[in-house]
N, C-alpha and C positions, 0 to 999 in steps of 0.2 A: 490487518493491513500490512504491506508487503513495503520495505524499505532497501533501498541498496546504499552502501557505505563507501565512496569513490575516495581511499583517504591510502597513504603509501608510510604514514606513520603508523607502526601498527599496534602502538600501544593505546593513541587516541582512538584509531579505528574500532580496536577491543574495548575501549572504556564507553565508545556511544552506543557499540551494539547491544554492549549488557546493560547499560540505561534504556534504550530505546527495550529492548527485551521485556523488562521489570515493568513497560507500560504496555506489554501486549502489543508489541511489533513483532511481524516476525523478518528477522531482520539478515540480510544477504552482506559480504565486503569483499572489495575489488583493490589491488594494491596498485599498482600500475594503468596506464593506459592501456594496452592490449587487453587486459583481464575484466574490464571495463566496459572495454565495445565488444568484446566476447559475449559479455552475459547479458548487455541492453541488447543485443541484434538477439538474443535466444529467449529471454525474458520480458516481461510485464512488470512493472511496480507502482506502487501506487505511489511512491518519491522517492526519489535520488539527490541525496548528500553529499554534493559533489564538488571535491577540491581542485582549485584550479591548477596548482602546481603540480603533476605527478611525473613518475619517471614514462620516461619512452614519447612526449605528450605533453599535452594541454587539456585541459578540464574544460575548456571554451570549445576546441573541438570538436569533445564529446557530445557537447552542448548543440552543436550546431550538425552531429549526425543523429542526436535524437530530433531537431524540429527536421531535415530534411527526411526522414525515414515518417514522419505524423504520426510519433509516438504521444502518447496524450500523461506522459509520465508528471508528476509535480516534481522543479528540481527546485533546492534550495544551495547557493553555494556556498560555499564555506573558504577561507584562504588567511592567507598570515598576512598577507600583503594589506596593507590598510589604502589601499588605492581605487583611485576615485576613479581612473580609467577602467579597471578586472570592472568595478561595480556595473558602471554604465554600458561597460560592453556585457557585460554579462546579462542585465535586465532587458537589455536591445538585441539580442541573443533567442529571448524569452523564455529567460530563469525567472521563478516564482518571487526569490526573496535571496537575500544575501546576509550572511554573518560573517563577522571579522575573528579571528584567531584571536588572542584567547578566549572563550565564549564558555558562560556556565551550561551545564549539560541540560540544567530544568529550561532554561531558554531555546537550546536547540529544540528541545523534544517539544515545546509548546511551539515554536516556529512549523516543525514536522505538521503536528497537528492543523495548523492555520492552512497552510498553503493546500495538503488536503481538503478539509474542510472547505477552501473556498473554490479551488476544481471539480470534486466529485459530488458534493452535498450546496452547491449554492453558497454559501460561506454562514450556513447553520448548522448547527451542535446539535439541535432536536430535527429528525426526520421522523414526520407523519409513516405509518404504514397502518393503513386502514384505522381499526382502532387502536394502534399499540403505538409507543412511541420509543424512536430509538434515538440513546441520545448518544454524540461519536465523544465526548469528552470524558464521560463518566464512564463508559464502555456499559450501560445497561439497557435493557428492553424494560418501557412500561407498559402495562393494560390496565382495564378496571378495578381490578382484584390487589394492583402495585406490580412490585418487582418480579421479572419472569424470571427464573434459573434457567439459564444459558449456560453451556460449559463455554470454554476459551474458544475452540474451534468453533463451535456452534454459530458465535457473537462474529468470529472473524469471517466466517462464510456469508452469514447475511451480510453484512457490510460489504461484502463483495457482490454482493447479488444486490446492495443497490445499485451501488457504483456502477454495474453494470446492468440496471433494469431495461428490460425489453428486448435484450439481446440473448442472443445461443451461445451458451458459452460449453467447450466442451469438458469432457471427464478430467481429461487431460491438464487442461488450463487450469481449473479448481485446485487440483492437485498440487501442481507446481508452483500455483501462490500461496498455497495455504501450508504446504511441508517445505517448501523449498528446495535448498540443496540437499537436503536429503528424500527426496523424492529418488536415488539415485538406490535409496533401500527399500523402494516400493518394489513386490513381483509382479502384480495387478491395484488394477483400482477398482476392484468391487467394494472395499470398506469404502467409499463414498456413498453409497447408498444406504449404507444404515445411518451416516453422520446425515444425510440430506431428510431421510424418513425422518431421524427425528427430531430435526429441527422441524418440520412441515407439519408434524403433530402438534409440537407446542405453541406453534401459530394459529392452530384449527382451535383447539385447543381456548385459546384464547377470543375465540371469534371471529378469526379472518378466512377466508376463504383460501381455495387451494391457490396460491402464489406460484408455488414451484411445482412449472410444467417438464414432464417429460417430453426431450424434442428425442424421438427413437433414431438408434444409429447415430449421433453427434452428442448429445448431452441434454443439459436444461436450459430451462427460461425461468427469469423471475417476473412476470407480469403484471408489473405495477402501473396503475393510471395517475 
């Protein structure tokens, strides 16, 4: 799961990405406003940590060019200001959730998790996938047999192909949620074809049918009912 870090302190910034990291995010940081609506107008995330004070800006803003663009991103803000106005405009805005400065790091990351959890999964922790069951808190796949062995990528791909069941997503898109900024050290994207092979093995593997379709010329489908 893809996070972006909208914070212009950059010591905090660096201490929730390498938190958020340590839980299997993989995690983008913007300092400023300009660098901000730079990478929302270029990027996808599955949430945005986003402080209302930054230089050049407003974090409310930001806020209100991702609902006018119907970006479907989960934002949580975050701000030093303990005020009751940021909160209310920010929720009427349609921010996910709101934290106050100073905030312990294991509450952010459990807030991260919620407000995903309740946009892309229905606001449940276990998702059915045929027989297998994926849970988004523990980061594991169950089957009959128990625990599947997922690598990192592997767990972060499906999860993205929930999120995004039913839809065509391209080579492209996978890519750049799932390496991020350093997709910038990709020459091709043909390694996605062996991380997708074999994930789609170990779901056959396990009993499910072929899920991931190849859409030729654009990318896949995950086709879940």
């Amino acid at each position: 799961m893809k996070v972006l870090i909208v914070e212009d302190e950059k010591e905090l910034a660096s201490s929730i990405c390498e938190y958020l990291q340590g839980e299997n995010f993989n995690c983008e940081a913007a300092c400023d406003y300009d660098q901000a609506l730079e990478k929302i107008n270029l990027n996808s995330y599955d949430c945005i940590v986003l402080d209302v004070m930054l230089p050049k800006g407003s974090g409310l803003d930001i806020l209100k060019e991702l609902k006018n663009k119907r970006k479907e991103e989960s934002v949580l803000i975050i701000s030093a200001k303990n005020s009751l106005d940021d909160k209310v405009n920010g929720l009427k805005l349609g921010a996910d959730d709101y934290l106050t400065k100073p905030f312990n790091l294991a509450e952010l990351g459990a807030r991260v998790q919620a407000v995903i959890r309740r946009k892309s999964f229905k606001g449940n922790n276990e998702v059915p996938i045929g027989p297998l069951t994926l849970d988004i808190q523990s980061k594991t796949l169950v089957g009959a047999n128990g625990l599947i062995d997922l690598t990192r990528k592997q767990f972060d791909m499906l999860v993205f192909f929930i999120g995004n069941k039913n839809k065509v997503i391209t080579k492209e898109t996978i890519v750049e949620h799932l390496w991020g900024d350093n997709i910038d050290m990709v020459d091709n994207y043909d390694f996605i074809y062996t991380h997708i092979k074999n994930l789609r093995k170990k779901l056959m593997l396990e009993g499910c049918p072929n899920y991931i379709k190849v859409i030729y010329g654009v990318g896949y489908k995950f086709e879940l009912n």
